[in-house]
N, C-alpha and C positions, 0 to 999 in steps of 0.2 A: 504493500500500500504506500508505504513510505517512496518508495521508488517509482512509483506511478508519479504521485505529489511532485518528485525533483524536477520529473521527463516534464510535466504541464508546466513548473512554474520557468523552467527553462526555453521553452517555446514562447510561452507567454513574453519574456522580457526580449526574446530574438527578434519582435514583430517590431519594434522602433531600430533594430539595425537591418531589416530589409530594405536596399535602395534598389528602385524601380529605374534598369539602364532607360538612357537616354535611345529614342528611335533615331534610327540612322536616317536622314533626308536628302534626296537627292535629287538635286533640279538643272535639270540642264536648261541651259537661257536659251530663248529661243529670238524675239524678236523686243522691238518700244512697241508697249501700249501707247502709250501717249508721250508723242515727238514734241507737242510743243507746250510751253508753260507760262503760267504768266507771272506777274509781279510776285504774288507768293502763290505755289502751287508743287504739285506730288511729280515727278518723275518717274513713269511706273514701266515695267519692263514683263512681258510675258513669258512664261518657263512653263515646260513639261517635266511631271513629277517620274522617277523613275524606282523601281523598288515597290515592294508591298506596304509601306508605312503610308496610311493614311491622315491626311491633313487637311485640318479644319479652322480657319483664325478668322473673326473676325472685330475684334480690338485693335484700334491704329495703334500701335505700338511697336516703337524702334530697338532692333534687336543688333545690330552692328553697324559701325561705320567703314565708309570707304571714301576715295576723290574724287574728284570732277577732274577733268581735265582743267588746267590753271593753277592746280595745287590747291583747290577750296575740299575742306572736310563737310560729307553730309551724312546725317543720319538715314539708317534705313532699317526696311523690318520686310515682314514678310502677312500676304493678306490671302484667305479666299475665303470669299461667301457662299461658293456652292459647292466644294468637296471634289470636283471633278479634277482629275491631274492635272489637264492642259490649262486648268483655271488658276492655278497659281501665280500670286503678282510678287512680284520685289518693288518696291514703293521708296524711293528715295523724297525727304523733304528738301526741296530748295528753297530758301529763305530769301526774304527779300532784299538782304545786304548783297548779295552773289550780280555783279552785273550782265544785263544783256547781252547774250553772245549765244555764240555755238560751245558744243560741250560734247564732251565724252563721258560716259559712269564707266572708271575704271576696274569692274566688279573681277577681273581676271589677275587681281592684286589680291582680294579677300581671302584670306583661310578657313578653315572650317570655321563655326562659332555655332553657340548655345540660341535657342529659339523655343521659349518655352521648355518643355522636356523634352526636344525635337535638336539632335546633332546634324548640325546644315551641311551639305556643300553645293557649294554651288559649281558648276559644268560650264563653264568659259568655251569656247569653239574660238579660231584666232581668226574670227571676222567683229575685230573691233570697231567696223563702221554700223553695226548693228544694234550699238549702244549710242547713236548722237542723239540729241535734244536740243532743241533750242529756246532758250527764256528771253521773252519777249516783253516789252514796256507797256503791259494793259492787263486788265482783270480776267481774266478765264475762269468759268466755271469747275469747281474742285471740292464735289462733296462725298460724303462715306456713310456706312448705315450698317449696324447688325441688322439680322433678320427682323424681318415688323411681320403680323399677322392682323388681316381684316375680318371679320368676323360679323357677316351682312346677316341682318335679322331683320323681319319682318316692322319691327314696330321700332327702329334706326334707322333716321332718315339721312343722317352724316357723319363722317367717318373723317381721318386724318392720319398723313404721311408724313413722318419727322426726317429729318436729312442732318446731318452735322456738318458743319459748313466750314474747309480752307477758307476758298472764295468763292462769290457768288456774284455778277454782274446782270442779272434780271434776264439769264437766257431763261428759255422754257424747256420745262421737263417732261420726256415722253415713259408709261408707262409699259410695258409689251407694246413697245414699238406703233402703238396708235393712242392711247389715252394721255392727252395732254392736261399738265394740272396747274391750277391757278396757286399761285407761293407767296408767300410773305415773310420776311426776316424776322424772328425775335432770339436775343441774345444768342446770338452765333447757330440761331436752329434752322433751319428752311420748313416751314410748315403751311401742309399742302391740303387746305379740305377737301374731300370729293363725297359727290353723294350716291347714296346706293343708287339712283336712275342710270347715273354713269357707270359704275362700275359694274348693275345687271347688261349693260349697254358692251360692256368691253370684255364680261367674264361667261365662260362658255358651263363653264363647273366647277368643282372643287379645284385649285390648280394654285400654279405658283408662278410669278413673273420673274424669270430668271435673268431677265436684262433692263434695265434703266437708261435711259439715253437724254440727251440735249439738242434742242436746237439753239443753235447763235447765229440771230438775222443782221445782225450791222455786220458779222463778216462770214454768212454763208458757208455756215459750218454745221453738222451731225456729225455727235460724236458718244460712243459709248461711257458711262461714269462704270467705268471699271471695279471702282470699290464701292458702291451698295448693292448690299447682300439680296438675296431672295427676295418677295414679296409675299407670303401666303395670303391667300383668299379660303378663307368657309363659311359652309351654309348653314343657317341656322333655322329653323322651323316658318319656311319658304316650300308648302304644299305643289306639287307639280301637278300641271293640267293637262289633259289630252286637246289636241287641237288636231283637227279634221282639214288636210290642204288638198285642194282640189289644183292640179297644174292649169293655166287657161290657154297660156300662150307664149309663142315668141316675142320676148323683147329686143337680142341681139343676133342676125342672123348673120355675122362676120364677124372672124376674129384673125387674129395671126398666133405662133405659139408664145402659150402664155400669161394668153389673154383672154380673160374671162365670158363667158356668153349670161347671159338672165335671163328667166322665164318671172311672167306674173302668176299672180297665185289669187285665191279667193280670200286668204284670209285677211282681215284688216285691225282685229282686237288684239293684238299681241303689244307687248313692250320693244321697245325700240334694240336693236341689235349690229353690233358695225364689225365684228372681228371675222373676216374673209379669212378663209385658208389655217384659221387655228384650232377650232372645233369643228372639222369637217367631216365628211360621211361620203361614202361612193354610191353613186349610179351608173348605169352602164347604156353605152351609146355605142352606135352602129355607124361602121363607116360603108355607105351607100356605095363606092367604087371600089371595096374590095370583093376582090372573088375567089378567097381562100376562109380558113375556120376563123383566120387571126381580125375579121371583121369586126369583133364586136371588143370593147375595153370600158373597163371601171374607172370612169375621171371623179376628183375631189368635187365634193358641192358643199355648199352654206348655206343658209338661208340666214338672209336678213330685214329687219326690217327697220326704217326712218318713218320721220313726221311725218303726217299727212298724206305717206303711201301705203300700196300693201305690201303684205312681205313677198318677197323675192327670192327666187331658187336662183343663185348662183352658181356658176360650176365652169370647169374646163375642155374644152371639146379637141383632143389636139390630134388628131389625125387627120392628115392632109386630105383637102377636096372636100367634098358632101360628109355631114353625118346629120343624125337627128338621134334623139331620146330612143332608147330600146323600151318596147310596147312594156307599162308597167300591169301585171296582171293581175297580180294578187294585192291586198293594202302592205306596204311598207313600214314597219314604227323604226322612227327616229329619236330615239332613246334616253344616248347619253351624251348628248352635245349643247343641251343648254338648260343650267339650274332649274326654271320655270316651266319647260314644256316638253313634252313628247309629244312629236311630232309625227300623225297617221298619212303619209301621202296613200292618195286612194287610186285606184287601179284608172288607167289613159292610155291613150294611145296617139301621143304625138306626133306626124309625120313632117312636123316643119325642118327646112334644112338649113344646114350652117356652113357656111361657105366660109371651111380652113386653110388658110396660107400655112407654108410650112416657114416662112420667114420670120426670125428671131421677133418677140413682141416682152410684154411685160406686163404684171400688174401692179396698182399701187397702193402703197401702204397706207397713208395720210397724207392729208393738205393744213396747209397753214397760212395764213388765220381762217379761222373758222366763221366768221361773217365778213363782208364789202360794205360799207358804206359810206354812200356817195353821196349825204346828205352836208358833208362839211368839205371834202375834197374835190378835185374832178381826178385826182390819181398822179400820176401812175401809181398804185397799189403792186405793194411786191407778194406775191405769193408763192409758197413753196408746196411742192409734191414728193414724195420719196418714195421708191421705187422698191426691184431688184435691181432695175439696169435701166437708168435715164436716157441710154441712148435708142432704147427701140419701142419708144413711144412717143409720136409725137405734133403737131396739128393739133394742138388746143385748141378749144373757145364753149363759150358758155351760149353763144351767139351765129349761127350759121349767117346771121345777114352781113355779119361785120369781117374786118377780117382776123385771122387768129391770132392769139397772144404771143408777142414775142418774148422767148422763153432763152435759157442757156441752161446746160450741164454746167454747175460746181462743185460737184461730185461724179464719183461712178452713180451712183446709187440717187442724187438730189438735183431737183430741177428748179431754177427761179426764173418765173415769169412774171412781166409786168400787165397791167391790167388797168381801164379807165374807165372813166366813166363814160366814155365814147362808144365802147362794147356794148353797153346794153342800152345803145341811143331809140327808141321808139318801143322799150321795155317796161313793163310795172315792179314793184318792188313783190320779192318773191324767193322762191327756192330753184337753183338752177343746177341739172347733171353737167358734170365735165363732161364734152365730146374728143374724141382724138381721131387720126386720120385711119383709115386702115388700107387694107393691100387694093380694093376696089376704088379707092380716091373718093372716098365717100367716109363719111363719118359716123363713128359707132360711140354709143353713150357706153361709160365708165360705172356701171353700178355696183363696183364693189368698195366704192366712194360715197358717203353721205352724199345728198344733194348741198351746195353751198348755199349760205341765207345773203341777199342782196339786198339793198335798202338804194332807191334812188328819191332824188327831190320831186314834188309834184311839180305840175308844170303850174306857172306863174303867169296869171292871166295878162293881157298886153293892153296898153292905156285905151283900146279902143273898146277892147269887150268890158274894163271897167265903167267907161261912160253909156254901152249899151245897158249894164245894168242897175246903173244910179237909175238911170230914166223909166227901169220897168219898175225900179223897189218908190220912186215917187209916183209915179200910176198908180201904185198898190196900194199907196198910202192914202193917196187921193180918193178912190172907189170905196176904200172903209170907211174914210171920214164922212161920204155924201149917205 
C-alpha cells in the first residue's frame, strides 16, 4: 500500500515538470500580399505551410524582428484567420518614421524563432525580388479582426461588424465579395451596422465569409484585407417556406462563355436575394446541334430576387451554338440554398433557344455606388463593376438610345466607367439593368446584377407654360368668385 502511495505521489508532483515540445513550423515564402503601404500600415507577405503542424493565430502580435532594406528594424509576427496552409501571413509593421521608398523585407536573414508554442522557420527561395514593397505618402486602408459571429434571429432587426483599425481612409468594405457596408470610426474601431434585410439579401445558409475586401475610389483600387478573420453567419428560429416556381420565360437569349442567361419566374412574394454563383444548384440543358450522348450538361443556377421584380432563375448555358432548358418533368425541391425557402420548380417544358458564343465572356460580381443621382450633378459619375475578367465584357449602358458608357480596365478583374446625366436624357427616375454588348452586336441585360436606382430632376417648366398657367389659375379664380 505504502508503495502504491510513493508511485501516485511521484506522478503527481512529475505533472508540473512535463514541458509540452515546441511544434516545429515551417513556411516557405511564397509571394507580397500587399506590395504597397501607406503612411502607417502592415507589410504582409504570403507562405505555404509545410509539415503536419497545424496553425491557427489570430492576435496581431509581433513575434520576431528583421530589416528592411536601408538598414531600418521592423517588427513582425505571424497571422491566419482561416487555418488553411497556403493562408499563412508574415505581417511586418512599418511605422510611420521609415521614409517613402522602395524596400526589401530581408526575411532570408531570420533564424528560427519562438511563435507562441510554435518553432518557426521560415523557407527563403533566392528570389529576393519577391519581397519589395513600397511605402507611399497617403493613408491606405489597414484593418485586422478575430473571428466575429452573426447570429440572424427573427425578432433582430440589426446587427454589427467591429474591425481594428492601422488605418482607415473612408474606403468601403466589401463582405463575400458583394455586401458593401456603411462604417464609422470610434476609438480606433471601424464599426459596420448591417441589417438582417441585407445580410438575408447576401446569405444563402448557415456559412462563413472567408474573404473581406476594399474598394478605394480616389485611386481605383480592390484589394483583399488579408488579416480579418472568418465571418460566421447562423440561423436562429427563421421557419422555412415552401415556395411553388412556375419557369415563364426567356429573358436572355444570348450569351458568350461565362455569361449568364435568366428566365422569369411566377413568383413575386419572396425577400430580396443578390449572391449569383455562391448558393447555386444545377439544371440540365440540351445543346440542340449536338449529335452525340455528350448533348445534354448540368450548368450552375440561382435564383434571385430585387425590388419591384420577380424572382429570376439564373444560370449558365455554355455550350457552343443552340441550347435551351432540358424538358423538367417531374417537380424539382431546391432545398439547401437559401435560409428562408425551399424552392418546388414545377415540371415545363421550355423550348426557347440560346444562342452560345464560345468567345471568352464574364460575369459580375458588384457595382459601385449603388444609387445615380442626378438631382445635384449633371456627372460624370464614376462607377465601378468587378468582375472575373474586365476584359470580356463590355458595351455598357443603362440606355440603348444614348450612347455607351465610357469605361476603362484598372484592374484584371475592375472596371470604371463614367456616367451623366446625358445617359438617361428623355428618362424618369427609376430602376435600370446594366446592358452589355454580346457576340450578335446586340445587347443583353446583366441580371445577375441588382437593377441600379437612378434619381433624375423633373423637368422645369419654361416662362411660357408658366404664364399659360397664371392665366388659367386666374380664370379659376374668377368662375369661383362669380
Amino acid at each position: 500500500m505504502s508503495r502504491l502511495l510513493i508511485l501516485f505521489l511521484v506522478s503527481f508532483l512529475s505533472i508540473d515538470c512535463i514541458v509540452e515540445d515546441d511544434l516545429n513550423l515551417n513556411l516557405k515564402i511564397e509571394e507580397m500580399a500587399v506590395k504597397t503601404v501607406g503612411k502607417k500600415g502592415t507589410a504582409m507577405i504570403r507562405t505555404y505551410q509545410e509539415g503536419s503542424a497545424i496553425f491557427k493565430k489570430t492576435k496581431r502580435e509581433t513575434c520576431f524582428t528583421t530589416k528592411i532594406s536601408g538598414d531600418h528594424n521592423v517588427q513582425c509576427g505571424l497571422w491566419n484567420g482561416f487555418g488553411a496552409p497556403y493562408d499563412t501571413i508574415v505581417f511586418c509593421d512599418i511605422e510611420e518614421s521609415i521614409p517613402s521608398g522602395k524596400y526589401s523585407i530581408l526575411l532570408n536573414k531570420v533564424e528560427n524563432f519562438n511563435c507562441g508554442n510554435y518553432n518557426v522557420t521560415l523557407k527563403v527561395e533566392d528570389k529576393q525580388n519577391i519581397l519589395n514593397f513600397e511605402k507611399v505618402d497617403r493613408e491606405i486602408i489597414d484593418l485586422y479582426s478575430e473571428p466575429q459571429t452573426i447570429e440572424i434571429q427573427n425578432a433582430l432587426d440589426s446587427y454589427e461588424l467591429k474591425f481594428n483599425i492601422v488605418a482607415y481612409n473612408q474606403e468601403k468594405v466589401i463582405v463575400n465579395y458583394r455586401m458593401f457596408l456603411d462604417c464609422k470610426v470610434e476609438d480606433k474601431i471601424l464599426k459596420c451596422p448591417v441589417t438582417k434585410k441585407d445580410l438575408l439579401a447576401y446569405v444563402g445558409k448557415e456559412d462563413h465569409f472567408s474573404r473581406t475586401s476594399y474598394l478605394d475610389t480616389t485611386n481605383s483600387i480592390v484589394s483583399i484585407l488579408y488579416m480579418v478573420s472568418d465571418i460566421y453567419v447562423k440561423i436562429k428560429d427563421i421557419p422555412k417556406k415552401d415556395v411553388s416556381v412556375n419557369i415563364k420565360k426567356l429573358l436572355v437569349e444570348t450569351n458568350e462563355n461565362g455569361v449568364p442567361i435568366a428566365y422569369e419566374t411566377n413568383v413575386t412574394d419572396v425577400s430580396n436575394f443578390y449572391a449569383f454563383g455562391v448558393y447555386d444548384f444545377s439544371l440540365t440543358f440540351i445543346n440542340e446541334d449536338s449529335k452525340d450522348q455528350k448533348s445534354e450538361r448540368n450548368n450552375k443556377c440561382s435564383f434571385l430576387k430585387y425590388d419591384n421584380y420577380p424572382l429570376y432563375l439564373v444560370c449558365f448555358a455554355k455550350r457552343e451554338k443552340t441550347n435551351r432548358l432540358k424538358e423538367i418533368k417531374d417537380e424539382i425541391t431546391i432545398g439547401d440554398n437559401n435560409i428562408q425557402y425551399d424552392y418546388k420548380i414545377k415540371p415545363v417544358n421550355n423550348t426557347e433557344i440560346i444562342q452560345t458564343s464560345n468567345s471568352p465572356g464574364s460575369f459580375i460580381f458588384w457595382y459601385y455606388p449603388k444609387e445615380l443621382d442626378f438631382t445635384k450633378t449633371s456627372g460624370p459619375i464614376s462607377i465601378y463593376y468587378y468582375f472575373e475578367n474586365a476584359d470580356n465584357l463590355n458595351g455598357f449602358t443603362y440606355n440603348e438610345n444614348e450612347k455607351d458608357l465610357t469605361c476603362q480596365n484598372v484592374q484584371k478583374s475592375l472596371k470604371k466607367c463614367e456616367i451623366t446625366k446625358e445617359h438617361f436624357k428623355g428618362q424618369k427616375s427609376g430602376t435600370y439593368f446594366l446592358k452589355h454588348s454580346n457576340h450578335l452586336n446586340k445587347k443583353s441585360i446583366s441580371y445577375e446584377l441588382p437593377p441600379i436606382k437612378v434619381t433624375v430632376a423633373g423637368s422645369v417648366p419654361s416662362r411660357g407654360n408658366m404664364i399659360e398657367l397664371s392665366i388659367f389659375y386666374y380664370l379659376l379664380l374668377f368662375l369661383i368668385m362669380m
